[in-house]
N, C-alpha and C positions, 0 to 999 in steps of 0.2 A: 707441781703435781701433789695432790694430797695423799695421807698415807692409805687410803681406804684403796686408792685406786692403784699405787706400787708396794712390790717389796723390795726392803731393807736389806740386802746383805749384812749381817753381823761378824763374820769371822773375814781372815783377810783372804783371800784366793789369789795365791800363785802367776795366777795370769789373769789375761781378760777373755781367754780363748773357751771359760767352763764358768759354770755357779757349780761354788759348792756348799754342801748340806753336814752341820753339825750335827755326831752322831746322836744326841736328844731328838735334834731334830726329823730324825732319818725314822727314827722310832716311832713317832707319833704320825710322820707320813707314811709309814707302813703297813699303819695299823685302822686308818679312814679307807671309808665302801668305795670312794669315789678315785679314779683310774686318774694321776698326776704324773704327768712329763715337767722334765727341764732340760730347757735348751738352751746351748751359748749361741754366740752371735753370730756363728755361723750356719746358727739354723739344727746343728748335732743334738743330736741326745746325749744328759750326761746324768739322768736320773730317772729311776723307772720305778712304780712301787707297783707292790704286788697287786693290786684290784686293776690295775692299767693291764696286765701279764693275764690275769685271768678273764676278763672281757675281749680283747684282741686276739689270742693266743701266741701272741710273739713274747719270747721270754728277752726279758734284761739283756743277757747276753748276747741276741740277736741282733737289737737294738742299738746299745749305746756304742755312740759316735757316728751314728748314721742319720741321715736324712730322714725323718720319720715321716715326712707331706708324700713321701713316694709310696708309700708302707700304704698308709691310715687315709689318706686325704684325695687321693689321686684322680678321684672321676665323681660328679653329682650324681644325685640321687638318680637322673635318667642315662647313666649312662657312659655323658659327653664329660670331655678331658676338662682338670680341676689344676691349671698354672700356680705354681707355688708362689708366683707374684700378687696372689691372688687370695693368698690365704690368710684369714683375718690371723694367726696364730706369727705367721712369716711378719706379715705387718707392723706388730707390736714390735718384731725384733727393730722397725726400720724407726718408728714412729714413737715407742714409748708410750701408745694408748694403750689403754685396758677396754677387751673387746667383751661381749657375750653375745653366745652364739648356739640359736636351739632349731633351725632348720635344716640342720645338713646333716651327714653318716660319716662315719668312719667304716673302713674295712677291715675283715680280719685276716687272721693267716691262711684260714681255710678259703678264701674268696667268697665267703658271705658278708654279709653288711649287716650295721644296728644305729638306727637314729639315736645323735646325743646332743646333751646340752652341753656345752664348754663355755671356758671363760677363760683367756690368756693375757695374762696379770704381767708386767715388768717387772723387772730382778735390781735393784738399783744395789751399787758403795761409793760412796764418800758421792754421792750426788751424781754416778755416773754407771749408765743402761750398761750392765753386763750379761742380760740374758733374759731369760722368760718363762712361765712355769705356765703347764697349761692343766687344767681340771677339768675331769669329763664327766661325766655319766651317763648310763643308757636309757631310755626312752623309752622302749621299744614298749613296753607297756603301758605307760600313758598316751605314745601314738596308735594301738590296738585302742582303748577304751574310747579316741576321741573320735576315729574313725567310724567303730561301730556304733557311737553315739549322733553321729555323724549320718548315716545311714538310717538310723532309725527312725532321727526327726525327719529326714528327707521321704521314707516310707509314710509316717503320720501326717505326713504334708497332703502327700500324694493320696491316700486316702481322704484325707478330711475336705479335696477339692473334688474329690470325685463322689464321696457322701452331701459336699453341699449340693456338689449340681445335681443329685440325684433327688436331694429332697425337694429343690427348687423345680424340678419335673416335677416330682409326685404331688408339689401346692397348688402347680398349677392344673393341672388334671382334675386335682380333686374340685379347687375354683369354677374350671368349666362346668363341671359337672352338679356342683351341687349347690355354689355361692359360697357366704362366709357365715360364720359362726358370729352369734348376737350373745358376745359373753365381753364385757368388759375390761381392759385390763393389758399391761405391757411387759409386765415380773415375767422371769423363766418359768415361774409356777405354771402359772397362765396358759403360756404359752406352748407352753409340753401337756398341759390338757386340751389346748383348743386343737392341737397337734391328734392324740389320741381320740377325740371325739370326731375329727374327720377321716383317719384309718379303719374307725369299727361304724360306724353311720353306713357305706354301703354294704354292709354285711351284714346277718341273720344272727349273728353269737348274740347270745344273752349277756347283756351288760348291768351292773352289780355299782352302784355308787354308794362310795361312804364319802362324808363327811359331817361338820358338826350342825346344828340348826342355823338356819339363816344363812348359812354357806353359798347358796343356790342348786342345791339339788336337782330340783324341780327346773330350772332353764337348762341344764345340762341334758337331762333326759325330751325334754323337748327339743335342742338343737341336734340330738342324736337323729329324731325321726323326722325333723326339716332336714335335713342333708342325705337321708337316705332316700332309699328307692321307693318306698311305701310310703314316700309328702305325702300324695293326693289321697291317703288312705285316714281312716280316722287315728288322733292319735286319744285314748281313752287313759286318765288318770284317776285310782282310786287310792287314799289313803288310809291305810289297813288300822290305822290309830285310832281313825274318827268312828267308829263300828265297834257294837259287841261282837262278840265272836260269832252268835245266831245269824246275826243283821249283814255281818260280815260276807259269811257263808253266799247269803242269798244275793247279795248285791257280785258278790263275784262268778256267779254259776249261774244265776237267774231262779223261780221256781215256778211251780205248776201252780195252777189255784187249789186252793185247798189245801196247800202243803203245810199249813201251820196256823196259825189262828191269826186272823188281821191277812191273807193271802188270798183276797179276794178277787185275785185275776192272774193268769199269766201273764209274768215279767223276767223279759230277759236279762242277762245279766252283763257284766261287763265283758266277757270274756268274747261271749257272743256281738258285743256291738263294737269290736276293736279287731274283728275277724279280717284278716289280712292286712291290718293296720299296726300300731305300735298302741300292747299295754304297758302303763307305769303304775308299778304299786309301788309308793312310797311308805315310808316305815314298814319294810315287808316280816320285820323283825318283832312286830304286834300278832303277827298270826297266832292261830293256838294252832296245837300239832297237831287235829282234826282237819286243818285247813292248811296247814304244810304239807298234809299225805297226798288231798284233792289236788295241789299245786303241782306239788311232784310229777303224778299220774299225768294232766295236763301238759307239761313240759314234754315227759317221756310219748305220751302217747299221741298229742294234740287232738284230744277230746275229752269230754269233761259229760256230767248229767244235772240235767237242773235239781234243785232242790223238790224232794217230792216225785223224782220220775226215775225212770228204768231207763231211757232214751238215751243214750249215745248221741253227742254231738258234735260235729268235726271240726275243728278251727285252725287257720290260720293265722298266727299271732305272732310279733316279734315282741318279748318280752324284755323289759327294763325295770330293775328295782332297785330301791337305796333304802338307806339308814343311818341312822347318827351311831346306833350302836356297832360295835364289836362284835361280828358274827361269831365268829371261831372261838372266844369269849360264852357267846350265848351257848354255841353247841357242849363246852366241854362242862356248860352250868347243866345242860340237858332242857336245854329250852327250845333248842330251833335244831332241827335234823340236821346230821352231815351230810348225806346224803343229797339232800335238797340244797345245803350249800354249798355242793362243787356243782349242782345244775346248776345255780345262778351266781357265780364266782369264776364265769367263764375269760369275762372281758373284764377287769375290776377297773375304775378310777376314781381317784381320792381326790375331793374339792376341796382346796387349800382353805383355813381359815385366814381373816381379813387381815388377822394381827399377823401373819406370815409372810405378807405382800403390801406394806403399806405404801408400798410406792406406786400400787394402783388405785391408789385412793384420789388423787385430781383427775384423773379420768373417769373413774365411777359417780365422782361429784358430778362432773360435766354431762354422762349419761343419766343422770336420775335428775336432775336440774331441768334438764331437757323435756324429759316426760314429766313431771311437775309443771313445768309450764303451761302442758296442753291439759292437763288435768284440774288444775286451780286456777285458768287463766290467767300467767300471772306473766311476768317479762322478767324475770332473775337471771341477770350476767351470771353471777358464778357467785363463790365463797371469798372476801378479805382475806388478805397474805396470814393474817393473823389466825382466822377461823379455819385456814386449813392447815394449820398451824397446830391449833389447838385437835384436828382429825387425826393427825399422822401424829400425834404426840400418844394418843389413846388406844387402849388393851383390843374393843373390840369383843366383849364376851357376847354379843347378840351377832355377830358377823357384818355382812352386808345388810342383812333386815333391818337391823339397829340403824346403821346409816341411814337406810331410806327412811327410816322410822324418824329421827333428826333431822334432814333437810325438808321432810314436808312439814313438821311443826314449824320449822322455823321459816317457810318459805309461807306461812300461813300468817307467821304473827309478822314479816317483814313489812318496811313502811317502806322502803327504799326498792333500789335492784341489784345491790349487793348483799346478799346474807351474811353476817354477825355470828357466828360461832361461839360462844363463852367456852371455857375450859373445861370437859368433861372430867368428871369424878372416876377415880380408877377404884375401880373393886375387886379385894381381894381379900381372902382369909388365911394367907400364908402367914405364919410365923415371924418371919425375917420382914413383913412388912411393916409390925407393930415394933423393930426393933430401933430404939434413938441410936441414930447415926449423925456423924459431923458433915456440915454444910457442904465440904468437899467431898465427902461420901457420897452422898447424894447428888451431888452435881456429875461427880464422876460414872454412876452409876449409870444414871440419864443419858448422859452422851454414850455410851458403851449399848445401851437400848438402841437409841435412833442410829447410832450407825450399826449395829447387826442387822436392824427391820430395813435398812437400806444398802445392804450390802459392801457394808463401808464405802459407801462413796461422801464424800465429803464436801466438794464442791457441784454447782450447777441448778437447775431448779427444782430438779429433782433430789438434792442431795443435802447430808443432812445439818449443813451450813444454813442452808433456804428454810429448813424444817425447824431448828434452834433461832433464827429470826438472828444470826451472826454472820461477819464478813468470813470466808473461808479460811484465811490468811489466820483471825481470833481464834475462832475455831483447832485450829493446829496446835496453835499458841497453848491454848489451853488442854489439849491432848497429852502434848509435852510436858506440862508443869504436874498434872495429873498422873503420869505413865500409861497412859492410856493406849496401846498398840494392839495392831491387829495381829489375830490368831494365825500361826505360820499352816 
């Protein structure tokens, strides 16, 4: 038996009937957290230190020379009788293994209990078992924290099946009811807006889109008012950017003849031809605050007067607006009313940009491939491993638009029915871009890009092993030589 697993008796003992403990040594076991017995081979106690005396509350003198399994060990945690033939502690005396031992309790004097771990070690002299020393300690606090660790996950459990089956009711409800969303795309990004655009679609709230140009804005406010209740209604979009602010006016309120020069007829305006339908003003953040007031008014009142008139007019309109800008930004420049932005800040959602979600990028290829085909009539399978390669490898400052903007030049110039992708140029005027870095700099840098835009995932085909044009296995390889690890 090796020495890790017995101890050594050093001094000689008298007999075989006890272990005894040199006074150095009595010292240094009296003076350790952890509660230690020794026992001779009759199973007695002949050593008690004080951390054992204050966990138990049986004092030394109680103890020694007694049966300690009758004391400490006598019944299992539920209850039922615990035979001292039985006892990993008794065992050692018979066997000379060294046990450890963190499922069971000891009892105290007072007839309460506390879970411990022990470990009852062999007493060996001149190569022959004269006893056993056993070490304890209490638990009872690691068994409270694993418990109620225990519980908690078991409660998060229990929630998180009774929130899925709840959303998987509420997908399908809303499916019956309204269909599916014509948004692209498999990212959580995605997915928690197509989510939020089918919870506010049957409902009246004003809904407020920001994101950056080329994002998709404009589909978003459009699948808002196909999924709601006012489809069959018209849905009217005006772009508040494309209008002086005169022009603006008129085209949003409608005017009388005569109201300005060149108004040579009554013409209604938008407001009025979206009447129980869904308006979209896009860039609503172009208004001038002469036509943030009239908005307002609208919103609050649902009526409005044409340019040129006294008339009151009543409408019914579900309102939807976006912007690339930063409202709350604008408001505190004094450019666009607060007021008017908690009216249309009711329902907010952010349209991720492209470089956020590049892993929806062979699907968006697949969907705009699609409509290019019926548009150029053309027959394009899809993008080379390479050319999507070279998509998912890119910054993305024009968004989705830029993509579509790229797969129709090149589905124009294609001789084939795979499209060729070349490697897009990244643009930037960052600092740190113009700084010379080593070749492993840059390499390393790269790799730390495509797996953040994919969520580190590394292998698969969506993953950024497929996307680096490497076996997974390489890939790793080079993570490690690099230090390359993901964020805890």
């Amino acid at each position: 038996m090796s020495s890790k697993h017995k101890i050594t008796a050093m001094n000689t003992a008298p007999s075989n009937s006890h272990v005894d403990f040199l006074p150095e040594n009595k010292l240094l076991l009296n003076a350790v957290g952890e509660g230690i017995y020794g026992f001779d081979l009759n199973g007695n106690a002949v050593f008690i230190n004080p951390a054992a005396e204050r966990m138990t509350g049986w004092s030394a003198e109680e103890l020694l020379g007694k049966n300690i399994h009758n004391c400490h060990h006598h019944s299992h945690a539920d209850g039922s009788h615990y035979p001292q033939e039985e006892c990993p502690i008794y065992n050692t005396l018979h066997d000379g293994i060294a046990r450890e031992i963190s499922h069971e309790l000891f009892w105290r004097k007072d007839g309460s209990s506390f879970p411990v771990h022990y470990t009852s070690t062999p007493v060996y002299k001149a190569n022959k078992l004269i006893g056993v020393v056993a070490i304890f300690r209490d638990i009872s606090i690691q068994k409270q924290t694993e418990d109620s660790l225990r519980q908690a996950l078991e409660q998060v459990q229990a929630l998180s099946e009774k929130l899925a089956s709840e959303n998987d009711y509420l997908h399908t409800e809303l499916e019956s009811h309204t269909g599916d969303v014509n948004i692209s795309g498999d990212s959580p990004l995605i997915q928690r807006l197509i989510q939020q655009i089918k919870l506010v679609a049957n409902t009246n709230s004003t809904v407020l889109i920001s994101g950056e140009n080329g994002t998709g804005k404009e589909l978003v406010a459009r699948n808002i008012h196909k999924l709601s209740n006012r489809s069959d209604k018209p849905l009217v979009c005006v772009n508040c950017a494309a209008f002086s602010p005169t022009l603006l006016e008129s085209e949003l309120f409608g005017h009388e003849k005569g109201a300005y020069t060149g108004a040579t007829a009554r013409r209604k305006g938008r407001f009025e031809l979206a009447h129980q339908g869904t308006l979209f003003l896009d860039e609503v953040a172009e208004l001038s605050l002469e036509a943030q007031s009239k908005l307002l008014r609208v919103i609050q009142e649902q009526e409005f007067e044409r340019v040129g008139s006294s008339t009151s007019i009543k409408v019914d309109i579900r309102l939807v607006t976006a912007s690339h800008h930063d409202l709350l930004k604008r408001v505190e420049q004094g450019l666009f009313r607060m007021d008017l932005y908690y009216r249309l800040n009711v329902f907010p959602l952010h349209v991720p940009p492209l470089r956020e979600r590049l892993s929806d990028i062979p699907t968006l290829v697949s969907h705009i491939v699609a409509g290019l085909n019926k548009k150029l009539g053309k027959k394009i399978k899809g993008v080379s491993k390479k050319g999507l390669s070279n998509l998912m490898s890119y910054a993305w400052p024009g968004n989705v638009r830029e993509l579509q903007n790229i797969l129709e030049r090149q589905s124009i110039l294609a001789q084939g029915h795979v499209l060729q992708i070349p490697t897009l140029a990244q643009q930037t005027d960052t600092p740190a871009a113009h700084t010379l870095l080593t070749l492993e700099q840059v390499e390393a840098s790269h790799i730390r890009y495509c797996l953040k835009q994919l969520n580190w995932r590394i292998s698969g085909p969506n993953g950024a092993a497929s996307l680096l044009g490497l076996p997974a296995s390489t890939l790793r390889s080079r993570m490690k030589k690099l230090n390359i690890r993901r964020p805890s």
